[in-house]
N, C-alpha and C positions, 0 to 999 in steps of 0.2 A: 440358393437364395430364396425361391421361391418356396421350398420347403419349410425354410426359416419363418418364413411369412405365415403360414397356413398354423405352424404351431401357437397355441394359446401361451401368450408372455406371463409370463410365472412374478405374480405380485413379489414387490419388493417390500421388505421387511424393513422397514428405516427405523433407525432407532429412536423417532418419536413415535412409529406405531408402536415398536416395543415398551418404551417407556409409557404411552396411554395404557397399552392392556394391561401392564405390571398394576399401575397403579387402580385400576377397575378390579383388578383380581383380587388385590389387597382389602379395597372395600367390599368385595361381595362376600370375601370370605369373613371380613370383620362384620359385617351384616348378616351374613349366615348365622354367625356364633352368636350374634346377641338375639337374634331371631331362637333360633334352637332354646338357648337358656331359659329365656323367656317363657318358651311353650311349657319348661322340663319346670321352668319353678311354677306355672299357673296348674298346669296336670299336679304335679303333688300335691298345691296347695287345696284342690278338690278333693283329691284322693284321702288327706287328712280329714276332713270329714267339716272343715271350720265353718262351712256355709249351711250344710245341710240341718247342724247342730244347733244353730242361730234361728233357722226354721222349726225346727222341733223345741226349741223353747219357747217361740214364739205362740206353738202351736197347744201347748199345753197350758200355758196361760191363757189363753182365748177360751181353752175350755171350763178352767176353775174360774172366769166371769162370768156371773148368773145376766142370764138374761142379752149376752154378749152374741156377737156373730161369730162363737167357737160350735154353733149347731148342729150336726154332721159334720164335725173336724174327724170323729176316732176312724172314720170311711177312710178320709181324704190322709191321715198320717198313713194308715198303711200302705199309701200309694207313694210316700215319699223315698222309698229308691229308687222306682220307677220314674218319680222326676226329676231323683237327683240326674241319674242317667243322662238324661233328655237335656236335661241344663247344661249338662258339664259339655255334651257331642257340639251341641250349639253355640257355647263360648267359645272352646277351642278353635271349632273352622271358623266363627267370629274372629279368633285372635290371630289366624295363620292368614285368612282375605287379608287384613286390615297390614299383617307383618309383610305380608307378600308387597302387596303394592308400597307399602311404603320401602320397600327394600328395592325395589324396579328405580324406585322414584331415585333413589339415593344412589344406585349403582348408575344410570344414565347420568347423572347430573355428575357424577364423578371423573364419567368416563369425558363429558363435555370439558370440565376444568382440568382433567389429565395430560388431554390434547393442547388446550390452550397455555401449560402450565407447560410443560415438554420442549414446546414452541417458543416460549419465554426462554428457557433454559440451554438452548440448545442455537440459538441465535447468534448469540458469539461465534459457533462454533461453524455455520453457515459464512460470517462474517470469514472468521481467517480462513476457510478454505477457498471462498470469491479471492480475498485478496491474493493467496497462496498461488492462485491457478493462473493469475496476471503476472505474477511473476518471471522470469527469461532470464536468461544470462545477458542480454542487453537492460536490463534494468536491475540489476541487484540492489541498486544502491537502496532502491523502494525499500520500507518498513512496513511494517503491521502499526506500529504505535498505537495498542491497546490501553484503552484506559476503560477506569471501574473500580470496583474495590482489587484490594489484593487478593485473590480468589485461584484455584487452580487454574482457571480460565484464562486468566490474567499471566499466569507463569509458562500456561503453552504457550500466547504468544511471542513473552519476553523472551522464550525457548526459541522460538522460531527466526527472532530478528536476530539471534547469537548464530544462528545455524547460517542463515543471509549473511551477518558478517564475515564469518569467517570463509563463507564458498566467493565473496567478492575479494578478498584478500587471497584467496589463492588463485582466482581466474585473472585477476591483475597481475599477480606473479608469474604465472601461465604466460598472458601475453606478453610483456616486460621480458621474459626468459627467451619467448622465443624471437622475438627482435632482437635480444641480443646474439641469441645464438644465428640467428640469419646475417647480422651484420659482421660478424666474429667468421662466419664462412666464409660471405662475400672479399671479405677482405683481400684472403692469399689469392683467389677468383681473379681478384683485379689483377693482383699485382704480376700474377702469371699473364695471364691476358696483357700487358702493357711492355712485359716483359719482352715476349714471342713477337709483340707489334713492332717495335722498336727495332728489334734485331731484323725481320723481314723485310722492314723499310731503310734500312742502311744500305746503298748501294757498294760500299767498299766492306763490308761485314766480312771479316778473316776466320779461319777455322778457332783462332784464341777466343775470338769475342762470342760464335756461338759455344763453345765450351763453356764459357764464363756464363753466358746466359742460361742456358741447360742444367748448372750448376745450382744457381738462383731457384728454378723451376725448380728445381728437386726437393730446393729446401724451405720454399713455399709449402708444396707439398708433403714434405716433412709435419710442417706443422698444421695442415691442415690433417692428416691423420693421426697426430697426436689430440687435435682436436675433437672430431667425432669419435676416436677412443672414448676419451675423456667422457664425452658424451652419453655413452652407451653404457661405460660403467656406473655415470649418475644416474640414467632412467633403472639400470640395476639396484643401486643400493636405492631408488625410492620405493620398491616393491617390498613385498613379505617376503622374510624369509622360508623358503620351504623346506629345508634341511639345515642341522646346524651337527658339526662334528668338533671333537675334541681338537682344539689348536692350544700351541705354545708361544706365547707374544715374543718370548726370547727368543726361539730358533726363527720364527719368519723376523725378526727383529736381522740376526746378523744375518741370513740371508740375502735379504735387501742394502745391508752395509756394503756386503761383497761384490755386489753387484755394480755399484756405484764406485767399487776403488779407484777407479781412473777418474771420473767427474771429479770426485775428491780433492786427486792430488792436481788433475789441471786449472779445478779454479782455485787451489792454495787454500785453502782450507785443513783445520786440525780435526779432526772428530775424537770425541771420547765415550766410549759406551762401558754401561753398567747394567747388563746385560743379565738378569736373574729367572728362574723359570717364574712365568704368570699363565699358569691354565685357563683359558676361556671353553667357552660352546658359542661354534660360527660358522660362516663362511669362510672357506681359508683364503680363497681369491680374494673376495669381499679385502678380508682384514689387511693381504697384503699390498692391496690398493690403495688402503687406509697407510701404511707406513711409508711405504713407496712415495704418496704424493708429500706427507708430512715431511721427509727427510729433503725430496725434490726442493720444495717450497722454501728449508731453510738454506739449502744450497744455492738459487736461485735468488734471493731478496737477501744475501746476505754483502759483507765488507769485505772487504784483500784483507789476506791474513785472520782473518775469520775463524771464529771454531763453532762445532755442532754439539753437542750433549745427547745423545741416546741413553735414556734406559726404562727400564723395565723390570717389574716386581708385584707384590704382593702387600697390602695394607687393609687392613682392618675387615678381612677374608673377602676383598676386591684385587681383582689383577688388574693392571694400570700400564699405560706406556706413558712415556715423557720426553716431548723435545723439545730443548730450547738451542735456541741462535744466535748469533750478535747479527748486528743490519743496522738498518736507520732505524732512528725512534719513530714511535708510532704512538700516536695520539688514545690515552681510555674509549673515547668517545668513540673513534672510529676502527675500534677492535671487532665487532658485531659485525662492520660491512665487510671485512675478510670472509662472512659465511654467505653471503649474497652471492651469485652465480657472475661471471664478468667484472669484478668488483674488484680494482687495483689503486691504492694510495700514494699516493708521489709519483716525481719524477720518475724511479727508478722503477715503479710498475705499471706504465703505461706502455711499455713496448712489446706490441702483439705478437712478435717472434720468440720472446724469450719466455713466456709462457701461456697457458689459452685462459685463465682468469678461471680454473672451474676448480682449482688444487682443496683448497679449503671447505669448498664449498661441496663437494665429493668426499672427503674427512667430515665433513658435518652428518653429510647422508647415512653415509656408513656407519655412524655412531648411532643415529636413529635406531637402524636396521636392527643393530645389536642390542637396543635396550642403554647404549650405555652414555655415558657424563660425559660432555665435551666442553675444557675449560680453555681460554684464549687468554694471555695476561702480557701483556707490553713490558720488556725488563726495561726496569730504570737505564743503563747504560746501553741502549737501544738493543733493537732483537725483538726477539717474540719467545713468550715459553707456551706451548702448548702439552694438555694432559687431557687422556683420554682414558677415563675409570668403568671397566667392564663391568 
């Protein structure tokens, strides 16, 4: 530190000094040149002889007047190179003082309005980074609200208060997310906790009833790890992807069917798949996360005797998956809150054991990741159709 101190601080180069010397350089140079030209056209025009020629007419006239003061002129003409000489050395450094100072005069005075002119210009720009720097994550809401003409000046800021908008739109979904996910924790927390309480405080408590309890607990716990899954694969598909390999939407497609054949048939449910190849470049976790929870989600929100639609193909050189469902009807308006994280419609999805509310909302991520279309359409005779275009 003390070394730091002893060093000579190294002038800062701010871009109104830059802008003053730009503009000082620009006139000295433009003063130079009119300077230069000036001397190159008065030196020829001596050199042309126009002045000298003027005196030697004058001179030989003076001597054809009789009686005139051309009296000893024939001495005095042979002396006239001599003074052309003499004439011409004395105009010039005449013309180069006279250009000099007035070219000092004009580059100071330049360099004065350069500064004061840079300062003008550059003011805005002092303005937004003051207000820039007041900025925080506890005040997003704050603007620049630039006004002035419409100017580049003008379009940083407008730039700026887009840039505020949308980081307030996501630090609100930020917190928003994480209360929900803290309450969506808490939840099985309690009910484990109240669980274990109850059974401890029963003084007649029989080997059936801690069974029973233990049982509960398990499946508490069930879904609280179904839930930080859930979780983990969302902060997944919000990242970039770092590698993408060749996948087949159809082969993880009936993979995922297979997997599910008992779910299937215990909740009575028909499935039908049209199962064709659709080459992608992915993640293949990623993508089967993406089918897994789409297939879940229509399994889950759907009606007794129910059917599912799987398929998968190839359209207008896009590969595409497609589910649709039967369920309860679902309102156009409130299709969009299905991608919202915790985000459950009706009766029938508000209960936090039968799923953790992030299904849709994990298919949306994952669609980002991959660059690809994610469409959400309410069928007329309730259900949901879901299509996802790689």
């Amino acid at each position: 530190m003390t070394m730091k101190r002893l060093l000579p601080r190294r002038p800062r180069w701010t871009v109104r000094l830059r802008l003053t010397l730009l503009y000082g350089s620009l006139v000295l140079v433009s003063a130079g040149a009119v300077v230069g030209s000036t001397y190159l056209l008065f030196d020829s025009r001596w050199s042309g002889g126009g002045v000298i020629t003027r005196i030697v007419q004058d001179t030989q006239q003076a001597r054809t007047t009789p009686g005139g003061p051309g009296k000893g002129l024939p001495a005095q003409a042979s002396q006239l190179p001599g003074v052309k000489a003499s004439v011409k050395a004395d105009d010039l450094r005449e013309l180069l003082v006279v250009s000099g100072i007035a070219m000092g005069a004009v580059v100071t005075l330049s360099v004065g309005l350069g500064w004061f002119v840079a300062g003008r210009v550059l003011r805005p720009i002092r303005t937004i980074s003051t207000s820039v720097r007041r900025i925080s994550e506890d005040n997003l809401h704050a603007r620049l609200d630039a006004t002035g003409p419409d100017d580049e000046l003008k379009e940083l800021s407008d730039t700026f208060d887009q840039l505020l908008r949308r980081l307030e739109t996501a630090f609100q979904a930020q917190r928003q997310f994480a209360a929900n996910a803290s309450h969506e924790l808490r939840t099985p927390l309690t009910l484990e906790r109240t669980l274990l309480e109850v059974a401890l405080a029963d003084p007649d408590c029989t080997l059936e009833s801690l069974r029973a309890t233990c049982q509960r607990v398990l499946a508490a716990e069930a879904h609280q790890e179904r839930l930080i899954a859930s979780l983990l694969t969302l902060a997944r598909s919000q990242s970039e992807l770092t590698s993408r390999s060749p996948i087949d939407l159809c082969e993880v497609a009936r993979s995922v069917v297979w997997s599910r054949t008992s779910q299937l048939a215990g909740a009575g449910l028909t499935i039908g798949c049209d199962l064709n190849p659709a080459p992608i470049l992915g993640d293949d976790h990623l993508v089967e996360h993406l089918i897994a929870n789409l297939l879940d989600n229509a399994i889950r929100y759907n009606v007794p005797a129910g059917f599912i639609t799987l398929a998968t193909g190839t359209a207008d050189c896009r590969s595409f998956l497609r589910v649709l469902n039967s369920g309860p009807h679902i309102a156009a308006e409130h299709v969009t809150r299905l991608q919202r994280p915790f985000e459950r419609l009706g009766p029938d999805r508000t209960d936090t054991q039968s799923g953790t509310g992030l299904g849709l909302s994990i298919v949306a991520s994952i669609a980002r990741a991959h660059g690809a279309d994610l469409s959400l359409q309410p069928r007329t005779d309730g259900g949901l159709a879901v299509t996802v275009t790689f």
